[in-house]
DODOTI-41638 format. One record per atom (N, C-alpha, C): residue number from 0; residue in three letters; x, y, z. Coordinates in pm, whole numbers, plus 50000, padded with zeros to 5 digits. Atoms other than C-alpha are relative to their C-alpha. Layout:
N
[r NUM,ALA,[X,Y,Z]]
...
END
This chain:
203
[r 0,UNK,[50084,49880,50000]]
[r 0,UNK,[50000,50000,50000]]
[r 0,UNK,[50087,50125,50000]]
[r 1,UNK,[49917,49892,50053]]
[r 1,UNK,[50117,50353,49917]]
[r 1,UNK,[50003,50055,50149]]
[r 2,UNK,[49979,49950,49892]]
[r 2,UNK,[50234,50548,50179]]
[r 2,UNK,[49903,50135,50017]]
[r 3,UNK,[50085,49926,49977]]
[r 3,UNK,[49959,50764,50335]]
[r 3,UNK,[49997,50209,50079]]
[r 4,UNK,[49971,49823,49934]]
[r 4,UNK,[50016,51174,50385]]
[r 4,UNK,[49916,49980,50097]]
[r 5,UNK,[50100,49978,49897]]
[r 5,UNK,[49876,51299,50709]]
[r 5,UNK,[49854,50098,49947]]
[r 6,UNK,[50163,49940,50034]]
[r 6,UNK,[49611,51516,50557]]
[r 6,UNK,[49906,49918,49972]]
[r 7,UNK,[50062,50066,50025]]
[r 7,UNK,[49488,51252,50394]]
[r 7,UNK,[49960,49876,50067]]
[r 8,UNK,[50064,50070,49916]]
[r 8,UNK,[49498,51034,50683]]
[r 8,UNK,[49848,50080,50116]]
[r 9,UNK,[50093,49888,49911]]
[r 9,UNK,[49290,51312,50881]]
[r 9,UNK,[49827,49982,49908]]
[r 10,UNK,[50111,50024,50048]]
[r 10,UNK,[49021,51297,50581]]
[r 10,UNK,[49937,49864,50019]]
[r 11,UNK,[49990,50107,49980]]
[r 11,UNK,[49042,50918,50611]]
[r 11,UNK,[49911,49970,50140]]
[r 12,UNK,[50071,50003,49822]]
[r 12,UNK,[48911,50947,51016]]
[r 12,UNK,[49876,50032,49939]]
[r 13,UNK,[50140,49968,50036]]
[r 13,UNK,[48600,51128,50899]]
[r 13,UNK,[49954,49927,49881]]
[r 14,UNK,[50067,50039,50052]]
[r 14,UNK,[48535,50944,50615]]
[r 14,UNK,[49973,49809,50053]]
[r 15,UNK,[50028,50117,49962]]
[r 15,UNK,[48533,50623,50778]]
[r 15,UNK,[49858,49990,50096]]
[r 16,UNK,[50144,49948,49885]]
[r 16,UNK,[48267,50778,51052]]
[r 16,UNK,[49871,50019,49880]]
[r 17,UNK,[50121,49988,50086]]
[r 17,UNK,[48047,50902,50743]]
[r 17,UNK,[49937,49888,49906]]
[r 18,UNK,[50011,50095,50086]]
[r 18,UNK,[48087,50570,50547]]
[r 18,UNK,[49890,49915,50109]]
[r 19,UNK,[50090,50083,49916]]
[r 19,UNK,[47937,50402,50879]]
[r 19,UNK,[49856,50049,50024]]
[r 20,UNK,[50141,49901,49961]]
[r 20,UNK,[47638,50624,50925]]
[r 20,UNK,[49897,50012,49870]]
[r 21,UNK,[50055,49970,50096]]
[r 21,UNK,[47544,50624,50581]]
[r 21,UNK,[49924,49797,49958]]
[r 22,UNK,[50077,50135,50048]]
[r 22,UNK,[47284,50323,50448]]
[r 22,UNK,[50042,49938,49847]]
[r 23,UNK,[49948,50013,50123]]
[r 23,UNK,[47397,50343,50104]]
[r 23,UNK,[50112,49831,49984]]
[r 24,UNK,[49923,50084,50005]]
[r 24,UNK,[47581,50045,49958]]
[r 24,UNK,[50130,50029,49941]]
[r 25,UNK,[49914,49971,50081]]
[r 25,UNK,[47729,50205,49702]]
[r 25,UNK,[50003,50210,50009]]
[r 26,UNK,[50017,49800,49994]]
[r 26,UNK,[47855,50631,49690]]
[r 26,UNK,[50122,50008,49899]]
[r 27,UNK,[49921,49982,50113]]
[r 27,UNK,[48017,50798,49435]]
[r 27,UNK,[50077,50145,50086]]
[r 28,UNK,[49908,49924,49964]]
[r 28,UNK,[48288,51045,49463]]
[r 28,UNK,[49954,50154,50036]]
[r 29,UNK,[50105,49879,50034]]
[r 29,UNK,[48017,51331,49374]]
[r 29,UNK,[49911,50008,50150]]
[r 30,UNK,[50072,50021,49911]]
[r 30,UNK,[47811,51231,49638]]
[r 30,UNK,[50070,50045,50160]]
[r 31,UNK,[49943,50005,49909]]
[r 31,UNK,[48109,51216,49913]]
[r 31,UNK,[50051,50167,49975]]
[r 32,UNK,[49932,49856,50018]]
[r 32,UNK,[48228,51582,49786]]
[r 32,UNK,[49893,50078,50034]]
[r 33,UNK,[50108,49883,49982]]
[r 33,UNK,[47883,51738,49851]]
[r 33,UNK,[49965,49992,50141]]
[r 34,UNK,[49993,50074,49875]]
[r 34,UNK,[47859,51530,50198]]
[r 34,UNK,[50152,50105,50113]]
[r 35,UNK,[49891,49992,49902]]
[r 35,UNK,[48190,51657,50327]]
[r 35,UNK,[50085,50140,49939]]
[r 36,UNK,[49964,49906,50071]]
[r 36,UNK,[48274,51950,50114]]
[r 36,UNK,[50143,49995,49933]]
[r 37,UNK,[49896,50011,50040]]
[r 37,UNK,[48610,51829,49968]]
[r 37,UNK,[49961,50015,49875]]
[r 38,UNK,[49971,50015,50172]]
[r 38,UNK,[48698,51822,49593]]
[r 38,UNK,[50005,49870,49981]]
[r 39,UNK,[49993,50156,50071]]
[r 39,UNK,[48594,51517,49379]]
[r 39,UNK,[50139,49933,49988]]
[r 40,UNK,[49850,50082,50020]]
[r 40,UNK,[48956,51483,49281]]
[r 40,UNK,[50122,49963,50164]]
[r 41,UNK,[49928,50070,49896]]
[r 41,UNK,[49081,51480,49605]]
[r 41,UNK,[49948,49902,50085]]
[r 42,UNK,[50057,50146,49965]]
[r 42,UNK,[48825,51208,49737]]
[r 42,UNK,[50066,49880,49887]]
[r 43,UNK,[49930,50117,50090]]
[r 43,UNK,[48956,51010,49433]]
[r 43,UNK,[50143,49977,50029]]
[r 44,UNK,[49887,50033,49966]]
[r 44,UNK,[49302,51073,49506]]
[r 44,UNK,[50047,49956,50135]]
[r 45,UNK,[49984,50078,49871]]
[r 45,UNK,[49287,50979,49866]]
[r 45,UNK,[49949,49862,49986]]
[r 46,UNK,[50051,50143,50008]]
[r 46,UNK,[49075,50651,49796]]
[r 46,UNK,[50105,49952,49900]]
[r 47,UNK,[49920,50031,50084]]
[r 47,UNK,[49321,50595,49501]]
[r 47,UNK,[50147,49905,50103]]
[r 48,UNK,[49854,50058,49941]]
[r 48,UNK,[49610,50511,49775]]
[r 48,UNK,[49965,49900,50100]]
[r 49,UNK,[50072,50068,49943]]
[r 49,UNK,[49381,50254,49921]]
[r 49,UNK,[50035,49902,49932]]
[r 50,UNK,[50000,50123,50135]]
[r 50,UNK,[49464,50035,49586]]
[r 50,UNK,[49946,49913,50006]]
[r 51,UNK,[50115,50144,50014]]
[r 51,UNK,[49126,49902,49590]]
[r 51,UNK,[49927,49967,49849]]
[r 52,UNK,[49971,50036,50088]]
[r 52,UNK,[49064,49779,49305]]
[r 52,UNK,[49813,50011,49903]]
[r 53,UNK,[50157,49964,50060]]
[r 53,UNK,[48615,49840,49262]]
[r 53,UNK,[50026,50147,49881]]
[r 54,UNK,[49979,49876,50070]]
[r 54,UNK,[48596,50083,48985]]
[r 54,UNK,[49892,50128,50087]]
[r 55,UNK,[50033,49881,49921]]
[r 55,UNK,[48486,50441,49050]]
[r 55,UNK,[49869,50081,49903]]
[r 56,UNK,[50080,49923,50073]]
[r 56,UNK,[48217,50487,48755]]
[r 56,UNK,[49868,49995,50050]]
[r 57,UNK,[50153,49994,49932]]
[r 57,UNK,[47937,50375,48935]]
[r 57,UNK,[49997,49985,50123]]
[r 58,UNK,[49937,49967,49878]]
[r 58,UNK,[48085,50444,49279]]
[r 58,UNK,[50052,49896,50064]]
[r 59,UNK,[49920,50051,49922]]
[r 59,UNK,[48257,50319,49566]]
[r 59,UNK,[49891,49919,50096]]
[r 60,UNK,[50112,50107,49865]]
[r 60,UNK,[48105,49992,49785]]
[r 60,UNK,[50042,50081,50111]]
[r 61,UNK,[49971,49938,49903]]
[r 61,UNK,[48058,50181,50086]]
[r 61,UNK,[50085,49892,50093]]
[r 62,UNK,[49962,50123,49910]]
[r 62,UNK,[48160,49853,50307]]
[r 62,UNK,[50160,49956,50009]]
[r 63,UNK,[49855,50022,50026]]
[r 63,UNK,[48490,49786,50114]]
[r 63,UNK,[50085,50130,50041]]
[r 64,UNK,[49898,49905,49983]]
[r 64,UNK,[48611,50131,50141]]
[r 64,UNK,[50061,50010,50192]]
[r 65,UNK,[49999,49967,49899]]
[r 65,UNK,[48519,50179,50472]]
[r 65,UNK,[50117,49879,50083]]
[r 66,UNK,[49947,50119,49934]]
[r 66,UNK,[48685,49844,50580]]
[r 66,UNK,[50210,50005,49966]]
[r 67,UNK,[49850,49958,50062]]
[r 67,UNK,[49031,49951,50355]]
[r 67,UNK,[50048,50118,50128]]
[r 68,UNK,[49958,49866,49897]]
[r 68,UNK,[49027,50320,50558]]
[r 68,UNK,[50030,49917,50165]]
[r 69,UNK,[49970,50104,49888]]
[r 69,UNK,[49008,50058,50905]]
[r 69,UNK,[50089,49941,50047]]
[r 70,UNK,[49883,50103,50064]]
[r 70,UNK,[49291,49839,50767]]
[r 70,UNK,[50126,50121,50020]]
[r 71,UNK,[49895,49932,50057]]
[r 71,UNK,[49507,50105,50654]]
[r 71,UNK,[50041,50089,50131]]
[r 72,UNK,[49978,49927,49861]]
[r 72,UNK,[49496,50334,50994]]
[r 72,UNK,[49982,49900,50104]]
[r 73,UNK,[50047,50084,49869]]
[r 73,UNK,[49487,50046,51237]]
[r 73,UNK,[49884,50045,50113]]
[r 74,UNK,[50068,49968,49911]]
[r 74,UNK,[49150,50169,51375]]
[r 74,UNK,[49856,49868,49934]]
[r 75,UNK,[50166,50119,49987]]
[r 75,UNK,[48795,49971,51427]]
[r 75,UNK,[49948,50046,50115]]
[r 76,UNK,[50117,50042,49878]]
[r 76,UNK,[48523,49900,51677]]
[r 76,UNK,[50036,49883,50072]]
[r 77,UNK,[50032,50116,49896]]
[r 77,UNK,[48617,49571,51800]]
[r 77,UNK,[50131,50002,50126]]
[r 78,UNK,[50003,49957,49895]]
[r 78,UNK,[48711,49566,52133]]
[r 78,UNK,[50161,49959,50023]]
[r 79,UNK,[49834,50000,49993]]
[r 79,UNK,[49091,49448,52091]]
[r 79,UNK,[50061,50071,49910]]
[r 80,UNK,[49940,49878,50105]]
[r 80,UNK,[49171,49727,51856]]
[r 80,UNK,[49959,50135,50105]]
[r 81,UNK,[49957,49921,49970]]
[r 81,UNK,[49084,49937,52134]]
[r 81,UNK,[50096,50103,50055]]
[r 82,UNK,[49951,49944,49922]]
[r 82,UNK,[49267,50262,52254]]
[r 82,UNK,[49973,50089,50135]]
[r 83,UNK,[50116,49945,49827]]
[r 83,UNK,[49168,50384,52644]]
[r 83,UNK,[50101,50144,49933]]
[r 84,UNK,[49950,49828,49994]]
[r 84,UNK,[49227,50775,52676]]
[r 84,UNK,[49929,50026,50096]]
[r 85,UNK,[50029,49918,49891]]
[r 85,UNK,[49161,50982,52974]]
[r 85,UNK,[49944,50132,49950]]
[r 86,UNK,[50073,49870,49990]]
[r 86,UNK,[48989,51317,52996]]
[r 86,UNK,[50056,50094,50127]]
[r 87,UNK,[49939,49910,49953]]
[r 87,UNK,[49243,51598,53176]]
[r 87,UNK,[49959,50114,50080]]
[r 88,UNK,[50097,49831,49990]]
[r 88,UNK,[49040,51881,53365]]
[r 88,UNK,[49882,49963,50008]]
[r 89,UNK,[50121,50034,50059]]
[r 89,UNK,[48664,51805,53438]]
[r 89,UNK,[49925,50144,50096]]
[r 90,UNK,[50089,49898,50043]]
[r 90,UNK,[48557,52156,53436]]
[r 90,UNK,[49891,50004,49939]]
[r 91,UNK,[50134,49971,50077]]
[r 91,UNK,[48239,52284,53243]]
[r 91,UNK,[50004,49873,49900]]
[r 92,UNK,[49895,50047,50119]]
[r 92,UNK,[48426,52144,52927]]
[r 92,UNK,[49982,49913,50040]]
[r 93,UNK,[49969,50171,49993]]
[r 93,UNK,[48550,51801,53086]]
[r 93,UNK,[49912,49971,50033]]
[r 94,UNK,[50102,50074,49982]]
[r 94,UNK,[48267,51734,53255]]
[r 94,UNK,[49891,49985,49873]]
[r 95,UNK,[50095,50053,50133]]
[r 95,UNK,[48058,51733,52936]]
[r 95,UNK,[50051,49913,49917]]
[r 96,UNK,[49925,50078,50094]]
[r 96,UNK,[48322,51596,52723]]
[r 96,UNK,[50017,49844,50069]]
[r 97,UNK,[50021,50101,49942]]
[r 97,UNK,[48268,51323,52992]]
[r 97,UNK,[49902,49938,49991]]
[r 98,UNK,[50116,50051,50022]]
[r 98,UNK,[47923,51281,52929]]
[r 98,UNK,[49985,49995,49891]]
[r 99,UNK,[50068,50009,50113]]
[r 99,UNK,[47886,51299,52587]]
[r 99,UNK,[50055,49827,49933]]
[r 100,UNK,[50008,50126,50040]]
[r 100,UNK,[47828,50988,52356]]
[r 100,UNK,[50175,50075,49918]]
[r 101,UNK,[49901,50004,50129]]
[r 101,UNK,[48178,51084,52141]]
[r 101,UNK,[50091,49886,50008]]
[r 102,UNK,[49973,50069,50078]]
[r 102,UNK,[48331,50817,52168]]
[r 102,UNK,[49928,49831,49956]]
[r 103,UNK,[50139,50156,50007]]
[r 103,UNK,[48047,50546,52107]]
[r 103,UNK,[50063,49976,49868]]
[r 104,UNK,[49931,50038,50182]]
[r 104,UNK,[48136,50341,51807]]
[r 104,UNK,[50157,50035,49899]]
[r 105,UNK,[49828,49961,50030]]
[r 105,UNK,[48530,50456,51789]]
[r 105,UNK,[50105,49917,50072]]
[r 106,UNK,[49877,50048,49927]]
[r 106,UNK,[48828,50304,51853]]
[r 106,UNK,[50055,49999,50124]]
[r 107,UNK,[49963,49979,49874]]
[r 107,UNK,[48867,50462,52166]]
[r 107,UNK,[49940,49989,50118]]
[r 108,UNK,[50096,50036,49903]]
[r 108,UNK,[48747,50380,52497]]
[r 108,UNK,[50052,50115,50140]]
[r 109,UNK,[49988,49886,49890]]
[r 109,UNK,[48731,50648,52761]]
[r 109,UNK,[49999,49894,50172]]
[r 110,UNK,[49963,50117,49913]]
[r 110,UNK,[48864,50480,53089]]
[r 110,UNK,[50031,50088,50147]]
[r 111,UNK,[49934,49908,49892]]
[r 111,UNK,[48950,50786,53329]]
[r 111,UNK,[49956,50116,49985]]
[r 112,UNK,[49969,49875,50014]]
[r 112,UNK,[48915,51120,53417]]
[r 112,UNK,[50059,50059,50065]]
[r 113,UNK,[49878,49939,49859]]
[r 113,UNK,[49172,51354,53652]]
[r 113,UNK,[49935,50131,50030]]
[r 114,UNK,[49943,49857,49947]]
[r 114,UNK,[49102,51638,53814]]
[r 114,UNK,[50062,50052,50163]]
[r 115,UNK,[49943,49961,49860]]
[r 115,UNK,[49270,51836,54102]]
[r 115,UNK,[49905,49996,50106]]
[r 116,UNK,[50087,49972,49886]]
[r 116,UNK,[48985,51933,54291]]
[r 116,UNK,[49930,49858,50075]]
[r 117,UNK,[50043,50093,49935]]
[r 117,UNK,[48942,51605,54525]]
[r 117,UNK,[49856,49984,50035]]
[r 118,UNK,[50122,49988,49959]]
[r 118,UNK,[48586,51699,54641]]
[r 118,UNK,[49926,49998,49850]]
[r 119,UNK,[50105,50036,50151]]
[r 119,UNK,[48459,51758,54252]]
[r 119,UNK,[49983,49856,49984]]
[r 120,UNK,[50052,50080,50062]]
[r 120,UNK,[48547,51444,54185]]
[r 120,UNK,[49933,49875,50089]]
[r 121,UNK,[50066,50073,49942]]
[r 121,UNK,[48422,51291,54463]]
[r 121,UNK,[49832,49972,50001]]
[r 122,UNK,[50177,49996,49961]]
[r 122,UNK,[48041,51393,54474]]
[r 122,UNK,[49952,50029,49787]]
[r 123,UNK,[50053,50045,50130]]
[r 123,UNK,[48055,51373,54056]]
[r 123,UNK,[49960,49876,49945]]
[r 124,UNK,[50080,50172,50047]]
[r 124,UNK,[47848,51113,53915]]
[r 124,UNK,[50002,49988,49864]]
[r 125,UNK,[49976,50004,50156]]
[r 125,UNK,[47977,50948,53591]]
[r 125,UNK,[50007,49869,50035]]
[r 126,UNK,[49950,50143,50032]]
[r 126,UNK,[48011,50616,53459]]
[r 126,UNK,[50156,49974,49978]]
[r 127,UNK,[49877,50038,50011]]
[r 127,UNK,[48363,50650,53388]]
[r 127,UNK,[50078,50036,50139]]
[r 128,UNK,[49967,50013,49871]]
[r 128,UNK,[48596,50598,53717]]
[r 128,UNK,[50081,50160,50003]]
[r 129,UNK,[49915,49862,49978]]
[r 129,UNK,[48762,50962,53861]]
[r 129,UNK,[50094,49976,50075]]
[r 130,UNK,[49869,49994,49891]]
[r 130,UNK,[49090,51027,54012]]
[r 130,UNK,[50033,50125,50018]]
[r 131,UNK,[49901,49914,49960]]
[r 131,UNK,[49301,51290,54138]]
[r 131,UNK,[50103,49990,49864]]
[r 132,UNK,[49826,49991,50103]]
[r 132,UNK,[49582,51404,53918]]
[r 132,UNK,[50124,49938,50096]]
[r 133,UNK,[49901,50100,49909]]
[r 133,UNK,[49778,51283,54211]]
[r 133,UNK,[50087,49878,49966]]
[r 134,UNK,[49992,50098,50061]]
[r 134,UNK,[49727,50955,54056]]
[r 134,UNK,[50006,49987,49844]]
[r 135,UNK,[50006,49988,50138]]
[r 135,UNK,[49781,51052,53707]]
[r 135,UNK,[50112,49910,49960]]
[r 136,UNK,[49904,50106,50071]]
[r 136,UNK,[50091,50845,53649]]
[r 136,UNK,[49961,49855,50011]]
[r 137,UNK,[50002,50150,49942]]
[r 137,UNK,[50026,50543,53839]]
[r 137,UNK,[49859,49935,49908]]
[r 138,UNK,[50082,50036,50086]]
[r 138,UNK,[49673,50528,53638]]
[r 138,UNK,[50009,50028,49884]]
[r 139,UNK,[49923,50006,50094]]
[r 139,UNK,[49835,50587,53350]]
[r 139,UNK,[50062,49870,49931]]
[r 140,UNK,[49953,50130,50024]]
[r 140,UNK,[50030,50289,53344]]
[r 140,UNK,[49866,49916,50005]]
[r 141,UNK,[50035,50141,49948]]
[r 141,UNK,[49835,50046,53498]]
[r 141,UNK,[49893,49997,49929]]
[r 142,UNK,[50133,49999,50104]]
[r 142,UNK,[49520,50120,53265]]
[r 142,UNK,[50006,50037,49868]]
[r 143,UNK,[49947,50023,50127]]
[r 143,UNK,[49738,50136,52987]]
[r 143,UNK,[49945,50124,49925]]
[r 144,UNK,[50068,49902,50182]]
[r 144,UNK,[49608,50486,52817]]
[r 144,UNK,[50113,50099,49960]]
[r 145,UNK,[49918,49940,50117]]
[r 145,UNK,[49749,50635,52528]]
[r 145,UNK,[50002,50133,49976]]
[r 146,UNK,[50014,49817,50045]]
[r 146,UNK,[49588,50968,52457]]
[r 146,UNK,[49944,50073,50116]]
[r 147,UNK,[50081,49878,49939]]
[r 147,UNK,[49456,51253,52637]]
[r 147,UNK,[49953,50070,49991]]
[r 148,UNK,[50094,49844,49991]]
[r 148,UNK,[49200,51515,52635]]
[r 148,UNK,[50050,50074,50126]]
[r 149,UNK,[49977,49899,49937]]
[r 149,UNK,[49326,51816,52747]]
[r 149,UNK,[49905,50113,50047]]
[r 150,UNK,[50080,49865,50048]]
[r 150,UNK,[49070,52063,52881]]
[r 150,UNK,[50040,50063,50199]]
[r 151,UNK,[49925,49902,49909]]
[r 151,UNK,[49244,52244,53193]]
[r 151,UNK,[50006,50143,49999]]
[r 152,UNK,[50045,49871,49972]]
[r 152,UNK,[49236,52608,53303]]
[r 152,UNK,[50170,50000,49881]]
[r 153,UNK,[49874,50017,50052]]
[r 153,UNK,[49525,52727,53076]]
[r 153,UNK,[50112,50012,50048]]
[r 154,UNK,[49851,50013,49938]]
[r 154,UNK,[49788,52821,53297]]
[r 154,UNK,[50035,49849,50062]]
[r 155,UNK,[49948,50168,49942]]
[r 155,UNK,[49822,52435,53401]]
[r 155,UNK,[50003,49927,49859]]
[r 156,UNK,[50003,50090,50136]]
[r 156,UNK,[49797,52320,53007]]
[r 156,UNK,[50171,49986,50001]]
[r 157,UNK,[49829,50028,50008]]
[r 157,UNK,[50215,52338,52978]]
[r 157,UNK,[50037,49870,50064]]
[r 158,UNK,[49956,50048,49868]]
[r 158,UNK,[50218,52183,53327]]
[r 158,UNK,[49960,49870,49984]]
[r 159,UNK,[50030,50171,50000]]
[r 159,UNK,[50017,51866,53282]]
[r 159,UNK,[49991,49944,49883]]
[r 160,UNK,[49978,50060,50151]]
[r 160,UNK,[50065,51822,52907]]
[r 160,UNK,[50131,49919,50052]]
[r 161,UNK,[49877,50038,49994]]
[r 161,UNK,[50435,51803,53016]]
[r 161,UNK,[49998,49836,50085]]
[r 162,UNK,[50042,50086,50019]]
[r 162,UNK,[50325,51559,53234]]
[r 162,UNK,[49910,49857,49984]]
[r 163,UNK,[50043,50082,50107]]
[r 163,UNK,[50111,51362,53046]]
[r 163,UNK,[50123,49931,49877]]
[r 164,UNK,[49880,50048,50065]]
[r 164,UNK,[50423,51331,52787]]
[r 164,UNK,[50114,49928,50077]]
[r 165,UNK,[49933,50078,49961]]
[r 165,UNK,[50651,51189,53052]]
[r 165,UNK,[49941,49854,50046]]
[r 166,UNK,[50005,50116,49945]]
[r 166,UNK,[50417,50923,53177]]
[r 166,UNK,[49967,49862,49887]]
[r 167,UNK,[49978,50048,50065]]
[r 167,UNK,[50428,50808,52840]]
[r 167,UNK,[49829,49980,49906]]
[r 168,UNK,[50104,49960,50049]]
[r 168,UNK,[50084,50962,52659]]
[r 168,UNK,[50070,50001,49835]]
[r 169,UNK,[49948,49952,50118]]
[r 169,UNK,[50136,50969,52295]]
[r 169,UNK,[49934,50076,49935]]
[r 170,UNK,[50061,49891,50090]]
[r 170,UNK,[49896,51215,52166]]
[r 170,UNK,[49896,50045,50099]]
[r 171,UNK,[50108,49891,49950]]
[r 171,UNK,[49663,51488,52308]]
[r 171,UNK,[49928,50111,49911]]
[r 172,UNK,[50026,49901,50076]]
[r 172,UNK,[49384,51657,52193]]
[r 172,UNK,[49965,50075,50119]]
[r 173,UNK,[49957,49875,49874]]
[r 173,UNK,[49417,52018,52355]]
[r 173,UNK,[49882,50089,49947]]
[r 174,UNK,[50108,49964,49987]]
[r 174,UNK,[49096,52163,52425]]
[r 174,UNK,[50036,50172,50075]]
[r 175,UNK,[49975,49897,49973]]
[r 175,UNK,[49314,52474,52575]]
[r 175,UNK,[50061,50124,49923]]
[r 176,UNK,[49937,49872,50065]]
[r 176,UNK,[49433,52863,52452]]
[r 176,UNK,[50121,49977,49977]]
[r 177,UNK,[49881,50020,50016]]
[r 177,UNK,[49751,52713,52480]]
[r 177,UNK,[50067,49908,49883]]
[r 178,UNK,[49927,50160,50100]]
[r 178,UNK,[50000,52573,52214]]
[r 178,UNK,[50143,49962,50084]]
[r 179,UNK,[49945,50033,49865]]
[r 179,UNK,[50174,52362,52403]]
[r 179,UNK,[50122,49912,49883]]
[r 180,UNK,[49875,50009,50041]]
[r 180,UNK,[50558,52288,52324]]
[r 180,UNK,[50082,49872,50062]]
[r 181,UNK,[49961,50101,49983]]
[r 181,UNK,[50616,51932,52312]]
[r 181,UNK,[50145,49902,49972]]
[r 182,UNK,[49909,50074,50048]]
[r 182,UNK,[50847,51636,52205]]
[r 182,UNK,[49922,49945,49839]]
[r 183,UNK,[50070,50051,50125]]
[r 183,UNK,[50741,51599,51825]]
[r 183,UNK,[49963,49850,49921]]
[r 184,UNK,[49993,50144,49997]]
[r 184,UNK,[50732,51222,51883]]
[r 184,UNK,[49807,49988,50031]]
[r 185,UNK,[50156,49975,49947]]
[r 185,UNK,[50361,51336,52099]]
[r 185,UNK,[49891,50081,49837]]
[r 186,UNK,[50106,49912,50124]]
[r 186,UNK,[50071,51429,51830]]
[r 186,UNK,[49941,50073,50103]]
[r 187,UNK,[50063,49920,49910]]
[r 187,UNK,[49892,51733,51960]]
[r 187,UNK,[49895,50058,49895]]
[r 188,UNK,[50090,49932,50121]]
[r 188,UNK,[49581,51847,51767]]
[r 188,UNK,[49912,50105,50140]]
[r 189,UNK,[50063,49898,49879]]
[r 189,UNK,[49437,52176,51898]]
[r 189,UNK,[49831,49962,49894]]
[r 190,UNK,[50158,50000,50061]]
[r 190,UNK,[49046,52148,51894]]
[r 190,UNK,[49917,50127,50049]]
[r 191,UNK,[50067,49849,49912]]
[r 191,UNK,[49000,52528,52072]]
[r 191,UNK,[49924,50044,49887]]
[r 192,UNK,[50086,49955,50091]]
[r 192,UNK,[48709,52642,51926]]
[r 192,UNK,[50059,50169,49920]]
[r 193,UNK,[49917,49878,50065]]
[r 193,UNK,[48851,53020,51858]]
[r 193,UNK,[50129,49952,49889]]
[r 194,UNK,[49917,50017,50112]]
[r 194,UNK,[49126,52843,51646]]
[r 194,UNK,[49941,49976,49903]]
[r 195,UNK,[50036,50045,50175]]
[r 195,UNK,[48922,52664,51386]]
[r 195,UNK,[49926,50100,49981]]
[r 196,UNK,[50056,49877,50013]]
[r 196,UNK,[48696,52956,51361]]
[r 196,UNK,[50076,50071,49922]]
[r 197,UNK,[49928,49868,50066]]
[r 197,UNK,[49001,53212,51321]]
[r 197,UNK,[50077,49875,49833]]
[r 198,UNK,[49992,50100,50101]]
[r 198,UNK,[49110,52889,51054]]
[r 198,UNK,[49890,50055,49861]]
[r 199,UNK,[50129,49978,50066]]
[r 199,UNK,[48747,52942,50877]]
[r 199,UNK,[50061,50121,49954]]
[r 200,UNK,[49952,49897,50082]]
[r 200,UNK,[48823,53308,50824]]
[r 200,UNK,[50117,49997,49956]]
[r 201,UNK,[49853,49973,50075]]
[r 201,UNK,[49201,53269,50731]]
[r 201,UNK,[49957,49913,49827]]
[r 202,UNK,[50009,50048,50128]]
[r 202,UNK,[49066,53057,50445]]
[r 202,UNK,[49974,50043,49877]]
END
């Protein structure tokens, strides 16, 4: 298989989510460009490095593609392909980002959340288990997670990104004002709403 740019792995994430949601058997390139607002040719040229082999005149089996994009990014649903991730901060922010369905039906399994304030997380009621940051390393290890949601006041984003990266986190998405100045080994995707916004207008 061809070697996959990151942009086009990034389109790849969402189109695997829209391929599942959609009833269709079959979608054409036309169809996925009006769906997701990309350019026909660059849906073709990203599925192109898939080297699947269905032609493209009377579209793409939704099932095969979706199952190639799966393959090709080592992601899925079933339950030994998952990755646990924690939730950093359960402020306004974390605490919702705690409740919401996001990651139902994803690769990832939400397994933790940290915050400082001992008493929040004592009298908070969630299905997923709470700790102290106290215990941020030690549950770290021992529950094996990988990524992190960052959503912390910002003057502590530096502080517990940093570490988060020593206890051996490999990617965070950073829900804070901060761009935070890592080891370029860590993926860091900012999801601050004021960025993609000021994004939108820079376009």
């Amino acid at each position: 298989m061809k070697q996959i740019p990151s942009p086009s792995k990034k389109r790849f994430v969402t189109l695997a989510r829209l391929l599942a949601q959609t009833s269709q058997k079959k979608i054409t390139s036309v169809e996925l460009a009006a769906l997701t607002g990309w350019g026909e040719a660059t849906i073709r040229r990203d599925i192109s490095l898939l080297e699947l082999h269905n032609g493209v005149s009377n579209g793409y089996d939704v099932e095969i593609v979706r199952a190639a994009i799966c393959a090709a990014l080592n992601i899925g649903e079933e339950k030994s392909l998952k990755h646990n991730c924690c939730i950093v901060g359960l402020g306004k922010l974390g605490e919702a980002l705690l409740a919401s369905s996001s990651f139902t039906s994803t690769p990832f399994e939400l397994v933790a959340g940290f915050d400082t304030n001992v008493n929040k997380i004592e009298i908070m009621k969630s299905a997923v288990p709470l700790f102290p940051t106290l215990d941020l390393e030690s549950k770290i290890r021992s529950l094996k997670i990988e990524y992190a949601v960052l959503a912390v006041p910002d003057e502590k984003a530096q502080f517990m990104a940093d570490r988060l990266a020593s206890y051996g986190i490999k990617g965070i998405v950073n829900y804070t004002n901060v761009i935070l100045n890592l080891d370029k080994k860590i993926r860091v995707e900012n999801v601050n709403t004021a960025f993609v916004l000021t994004g939108m207008i820079a376009e």
